[in-house]
C-alpha positions as CSV (number, residue, x, y, z in Angstrom):
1,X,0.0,0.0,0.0
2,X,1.3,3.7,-0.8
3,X,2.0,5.7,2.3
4,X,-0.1,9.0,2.5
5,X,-0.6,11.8,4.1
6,X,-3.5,13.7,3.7
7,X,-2.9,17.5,5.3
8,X,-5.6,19.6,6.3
9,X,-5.0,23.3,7.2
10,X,-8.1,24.3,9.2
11,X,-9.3,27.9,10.6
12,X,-12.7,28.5,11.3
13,X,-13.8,25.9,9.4
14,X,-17.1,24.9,11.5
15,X,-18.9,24.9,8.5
16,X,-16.8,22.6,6.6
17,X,-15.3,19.8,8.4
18,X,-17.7,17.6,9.1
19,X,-18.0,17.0,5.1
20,X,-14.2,17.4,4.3
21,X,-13.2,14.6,6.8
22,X,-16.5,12.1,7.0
23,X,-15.9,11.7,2.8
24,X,-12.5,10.5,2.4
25,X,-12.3,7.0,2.0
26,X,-9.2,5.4,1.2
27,X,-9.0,1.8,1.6
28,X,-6.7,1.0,-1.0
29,X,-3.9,3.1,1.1
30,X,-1.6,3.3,3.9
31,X,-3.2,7.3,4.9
32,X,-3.0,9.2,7.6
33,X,-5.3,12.6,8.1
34,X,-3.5,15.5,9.8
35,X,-5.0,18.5,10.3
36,X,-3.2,21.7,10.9
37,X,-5.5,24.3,13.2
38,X,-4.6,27.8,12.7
39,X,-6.1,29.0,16.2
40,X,-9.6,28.7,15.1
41,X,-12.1,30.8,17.8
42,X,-15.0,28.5,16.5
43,X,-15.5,24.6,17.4
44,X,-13.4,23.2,15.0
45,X,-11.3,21.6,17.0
46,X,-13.9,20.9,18.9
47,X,-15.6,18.7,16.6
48,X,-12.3,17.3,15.0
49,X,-12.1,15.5,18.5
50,X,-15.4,14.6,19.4
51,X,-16.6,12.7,16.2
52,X,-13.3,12.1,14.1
53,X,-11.0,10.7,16.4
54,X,-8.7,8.8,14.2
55,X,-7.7,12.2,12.6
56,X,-4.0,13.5,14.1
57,X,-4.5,16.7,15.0
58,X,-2.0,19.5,15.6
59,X,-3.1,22.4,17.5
60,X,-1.2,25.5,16.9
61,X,-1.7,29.1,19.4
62,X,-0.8,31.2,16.5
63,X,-1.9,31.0,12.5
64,X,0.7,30.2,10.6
65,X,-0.4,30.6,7.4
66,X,-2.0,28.2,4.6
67,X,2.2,27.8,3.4
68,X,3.4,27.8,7.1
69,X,0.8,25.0,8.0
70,X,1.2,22.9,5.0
71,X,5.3,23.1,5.6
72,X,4.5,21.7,9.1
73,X,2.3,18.9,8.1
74,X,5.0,18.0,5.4
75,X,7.5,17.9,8.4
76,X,5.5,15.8,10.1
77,X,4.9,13.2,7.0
78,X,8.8,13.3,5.9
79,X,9.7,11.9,9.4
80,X,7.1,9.0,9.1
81,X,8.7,7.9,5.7
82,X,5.2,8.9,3.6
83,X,5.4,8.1,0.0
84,X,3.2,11.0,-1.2
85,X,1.1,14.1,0.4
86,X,-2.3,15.3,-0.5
87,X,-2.7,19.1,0.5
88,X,-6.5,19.3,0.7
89,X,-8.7,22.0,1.4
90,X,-11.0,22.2,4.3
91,X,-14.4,23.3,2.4
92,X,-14.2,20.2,0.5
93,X,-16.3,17.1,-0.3
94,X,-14.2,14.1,-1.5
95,X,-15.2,10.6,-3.0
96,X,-14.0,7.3,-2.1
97,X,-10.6,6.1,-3.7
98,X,-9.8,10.0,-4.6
99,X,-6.7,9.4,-3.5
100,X,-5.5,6.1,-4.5
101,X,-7.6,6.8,-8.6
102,X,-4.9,10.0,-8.3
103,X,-1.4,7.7,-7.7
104,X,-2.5,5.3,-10.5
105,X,-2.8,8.7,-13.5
106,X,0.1,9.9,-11.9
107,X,2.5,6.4,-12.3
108,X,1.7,7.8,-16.4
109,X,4.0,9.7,-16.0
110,X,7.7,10.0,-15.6
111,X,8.1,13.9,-14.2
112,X,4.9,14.7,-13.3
113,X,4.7,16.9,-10.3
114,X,1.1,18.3,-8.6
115,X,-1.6,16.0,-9.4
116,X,-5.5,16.7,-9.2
117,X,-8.5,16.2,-9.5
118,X,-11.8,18.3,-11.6
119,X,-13.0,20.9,-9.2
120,X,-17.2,20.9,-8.6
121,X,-18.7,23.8,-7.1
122,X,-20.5,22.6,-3.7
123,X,-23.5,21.2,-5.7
124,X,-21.2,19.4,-8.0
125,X,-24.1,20.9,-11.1
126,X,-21.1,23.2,-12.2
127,X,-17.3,23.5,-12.5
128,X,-15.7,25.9,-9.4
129,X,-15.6,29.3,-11.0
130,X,-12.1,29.4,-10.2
131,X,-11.0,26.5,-12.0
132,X,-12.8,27.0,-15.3
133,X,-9.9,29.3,-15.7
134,X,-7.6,27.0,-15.4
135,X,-8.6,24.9,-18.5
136,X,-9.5,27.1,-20.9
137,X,-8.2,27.1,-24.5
138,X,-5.1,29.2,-23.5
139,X,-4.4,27.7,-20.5
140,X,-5.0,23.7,-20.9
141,X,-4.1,22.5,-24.8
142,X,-6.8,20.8,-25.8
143,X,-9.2,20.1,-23.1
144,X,-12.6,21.7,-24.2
145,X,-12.3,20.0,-27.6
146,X,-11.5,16.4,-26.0
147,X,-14.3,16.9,-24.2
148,X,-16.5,18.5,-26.7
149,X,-15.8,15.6,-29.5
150,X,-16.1,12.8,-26.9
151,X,-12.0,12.0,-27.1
152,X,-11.2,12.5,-23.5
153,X,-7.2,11.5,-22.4
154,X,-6.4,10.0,-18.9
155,X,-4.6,13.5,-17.7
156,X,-4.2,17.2,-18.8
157,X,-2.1,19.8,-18.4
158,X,-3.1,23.2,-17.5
159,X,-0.6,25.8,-16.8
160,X,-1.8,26.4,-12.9
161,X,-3.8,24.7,-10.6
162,X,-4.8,26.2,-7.4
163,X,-4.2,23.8,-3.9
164,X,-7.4,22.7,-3.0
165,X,-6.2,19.4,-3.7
166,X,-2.7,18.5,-4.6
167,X,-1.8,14.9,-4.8
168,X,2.5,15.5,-4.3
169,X,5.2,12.6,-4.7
170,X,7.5,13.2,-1.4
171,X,10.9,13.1,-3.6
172,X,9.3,15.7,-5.9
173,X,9.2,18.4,-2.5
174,X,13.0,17.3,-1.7
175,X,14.2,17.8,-4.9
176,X,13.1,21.2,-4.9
177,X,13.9,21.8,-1.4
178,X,10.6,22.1,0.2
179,X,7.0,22.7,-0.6
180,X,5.9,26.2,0.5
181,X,8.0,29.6,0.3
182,X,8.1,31.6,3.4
183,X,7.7,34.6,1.0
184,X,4.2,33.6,1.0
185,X,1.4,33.9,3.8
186,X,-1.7,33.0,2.4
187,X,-2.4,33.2,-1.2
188,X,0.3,32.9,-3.8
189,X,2.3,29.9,-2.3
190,X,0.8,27.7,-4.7
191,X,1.9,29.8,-8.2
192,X,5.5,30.2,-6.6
193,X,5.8,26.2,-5.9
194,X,3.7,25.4,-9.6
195,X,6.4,27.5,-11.5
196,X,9.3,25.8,-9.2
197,X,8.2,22.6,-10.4
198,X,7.8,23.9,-14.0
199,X,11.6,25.4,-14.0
200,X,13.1,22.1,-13.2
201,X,11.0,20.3,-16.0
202,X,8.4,18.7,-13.7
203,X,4.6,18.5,-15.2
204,X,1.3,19.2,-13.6
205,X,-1.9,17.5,-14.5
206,X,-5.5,17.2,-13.9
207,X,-7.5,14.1,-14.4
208,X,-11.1,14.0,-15.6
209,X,-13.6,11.6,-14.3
210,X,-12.0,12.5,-10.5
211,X,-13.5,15.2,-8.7
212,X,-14.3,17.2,-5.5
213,X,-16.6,19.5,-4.5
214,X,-14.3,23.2,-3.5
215,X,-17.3,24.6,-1.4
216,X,-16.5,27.8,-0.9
217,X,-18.8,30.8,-0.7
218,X,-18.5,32.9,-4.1
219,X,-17.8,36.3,-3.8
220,X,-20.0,38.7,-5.5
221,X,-19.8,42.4,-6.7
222,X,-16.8,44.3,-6.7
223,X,-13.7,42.8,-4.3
224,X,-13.0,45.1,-1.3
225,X,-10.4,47.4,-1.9
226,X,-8.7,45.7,0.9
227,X,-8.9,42.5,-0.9
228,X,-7.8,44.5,-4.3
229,X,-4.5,45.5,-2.3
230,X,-4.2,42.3,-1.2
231,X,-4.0,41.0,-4.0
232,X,-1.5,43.1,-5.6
233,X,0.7,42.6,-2.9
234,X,0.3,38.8,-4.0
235,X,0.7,39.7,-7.7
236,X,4.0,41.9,-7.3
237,X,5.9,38.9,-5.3
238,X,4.9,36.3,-7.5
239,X,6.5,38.4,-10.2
240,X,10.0,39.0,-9.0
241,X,10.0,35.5,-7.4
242,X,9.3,34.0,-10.6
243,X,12.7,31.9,-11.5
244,X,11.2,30.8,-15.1
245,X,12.4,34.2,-15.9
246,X,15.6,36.0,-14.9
247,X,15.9,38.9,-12.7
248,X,16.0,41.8,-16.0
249,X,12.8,40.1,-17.2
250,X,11.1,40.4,-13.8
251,X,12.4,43.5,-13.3
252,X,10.3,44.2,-17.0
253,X,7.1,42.6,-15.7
254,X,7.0,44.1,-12.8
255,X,7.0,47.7,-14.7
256,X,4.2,46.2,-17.1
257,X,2.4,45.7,-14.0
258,X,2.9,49.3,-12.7
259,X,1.6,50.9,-15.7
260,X,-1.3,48.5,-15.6
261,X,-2.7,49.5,-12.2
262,X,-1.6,53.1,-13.2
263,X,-3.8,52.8,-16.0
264,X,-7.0,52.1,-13.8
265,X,-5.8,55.3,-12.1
266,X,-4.7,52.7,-9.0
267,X,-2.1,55.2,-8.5
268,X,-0.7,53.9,-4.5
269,X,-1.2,50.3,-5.7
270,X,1.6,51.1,-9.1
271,X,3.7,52.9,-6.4
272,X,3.5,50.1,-4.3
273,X,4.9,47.8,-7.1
274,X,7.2,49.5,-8.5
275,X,8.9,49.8,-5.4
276,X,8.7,46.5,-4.3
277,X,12.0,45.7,-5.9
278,X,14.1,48.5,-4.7
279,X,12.7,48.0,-0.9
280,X,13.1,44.0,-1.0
281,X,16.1,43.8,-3.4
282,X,18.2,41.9,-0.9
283,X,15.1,39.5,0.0
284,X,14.2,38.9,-3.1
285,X,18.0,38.0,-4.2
286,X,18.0,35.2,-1.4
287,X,14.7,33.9,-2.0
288,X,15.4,33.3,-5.7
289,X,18.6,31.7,-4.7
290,X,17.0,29.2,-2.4
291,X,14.3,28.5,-5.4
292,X,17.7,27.9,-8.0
293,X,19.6,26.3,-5.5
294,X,16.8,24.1,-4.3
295,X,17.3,24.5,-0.4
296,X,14.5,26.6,0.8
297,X,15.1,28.2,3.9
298,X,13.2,26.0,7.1
């Protein structure tokens, strides 16, 4: 049997967890659920220990982030000699053999790297809006015709896939020195370690006919600025720690950026990237050289 660890990075996830943890079934494998509690103030952990007690649970007094968490529950699964992780999301619904369907695509292929599955909004009557993105004609050669002319392959590979539900080979993280960046908080961890795996020639796939539900609540209208600024913040980090390209084309992207946002007239948010590089130049520098020199800092 393969040696798994599913990791679970909860906060406030009342709502949730009852789902996420009651629907994986994994027979077929050698799995171990750890969850990852950021602090929650609601009774996730609560629950966690009253009806799922064969769930490992680590309690932590601060958040650590979605990276930090994840980092720790790979920690924990690289001491107890696990074969492969799952990163998986806590507003998600699973089906049985999820797992184990995953590790049989992904033996397809020599270098493949993150492996997953379709994403279902929480109804499963639509794709998550978020990942229709991800396989568009752009972004994930030749999955709309497959599927429109009824010639569907066993895998595809879009250029991104977010990590609601990453199916990771172990040697895959050492070789690259670790999963998560500590660059990285919450949100962007999972471009920066997709374009890692992409500079050193690994592959990322999706497989149809193996899904979840990602049942997260959709945000409508406009984003709050403070989300907008967040998100910038993201954007401008993922750009200069991007090792596909060298520093001078960064340096390039980042401008492109600028004058993007200055062209919506977000005049503090272009400031705010353009001087990203001058005030982190020395950070940036070492971060990039963990990524190239695979041996991210612990």
């Amino acid at each position: 049997m393969h040696k798994v660890y599913c990791i679970i990075v909860t906060y406030n996830g009342e709502k949730w967890i009852r789902k996420c943890l009651s629907t994986i079934e994994e027979p077929n494998l050698d799995l171990t659920i750890l969850v990852v509690d950021n602090n929650s103030t609601d009774k996730t952990v609560q629950i966690i220990k009253d009806e799922f007690p064969f769930v490992r649970l680590i309690e932590k007094k601060e958040n650590l982030g979605f990276g930090g968490a994840n980092n720790l529950g790979y920690e924990i699964a690289k001491k107890d000699n696990a074969e492969f992780i799952y990163l998986l999301n806590q507003d998600t619904v699973s089906y049985q053999d999820t797992i184990f369907k995953l590790i049989k695509v992904s033996q397809l292929i020599d270098n493949v790297g993150v492996v997953s599955p379709i994403h279902l909004n929480e109804k499963g009557d639509l794709l998550d809006s978020n990942f229709e993105g991800y396989i568009n004609s752009k972004t994930c050669k030749n999955y709309i015709s497959d599927h429109t002319l009824g010639n569907v392959k066993a895998y595809y590979e879009p250029g991104f896939i977010n990590a609601a539900a990453w199916l990771i080979k172990m040697e895959r993280i050492t070789y690259l020195g670790g999963l998560f960046s500590k660059a990285f908080y919450h949100y962007g961890e999972d471009v920066n370690f997709i374009g890692r795996l992409r500079k050193f020639g690994f592959t990322n796939i999706i497989v149809p006919g193996i899904y979840i539900h990602h049942c997260r609540e959709e945000r409508k209208g406009a984003m709050s600025a403070d989300f907008q600024n967040r998100i910038v913040e993201i954007n401008r980090v993922n750009i200069m720690h991007d090792i596909r390209s060298d520093y001078s084309r960064c340096l390039s992207n980042i401008v492109k950026y600028a004058l993007q946002q200055l062209s919506k007239v977000n005049v503090i948010a272009s400031l705010k990237i353009i001087t990203y590089p001058i005030l982190k130049y020395q950070e940036i520098k070492k971060y990039r050289s963990s990524y190239l020199e695979r041996s991210l800092e612990k």
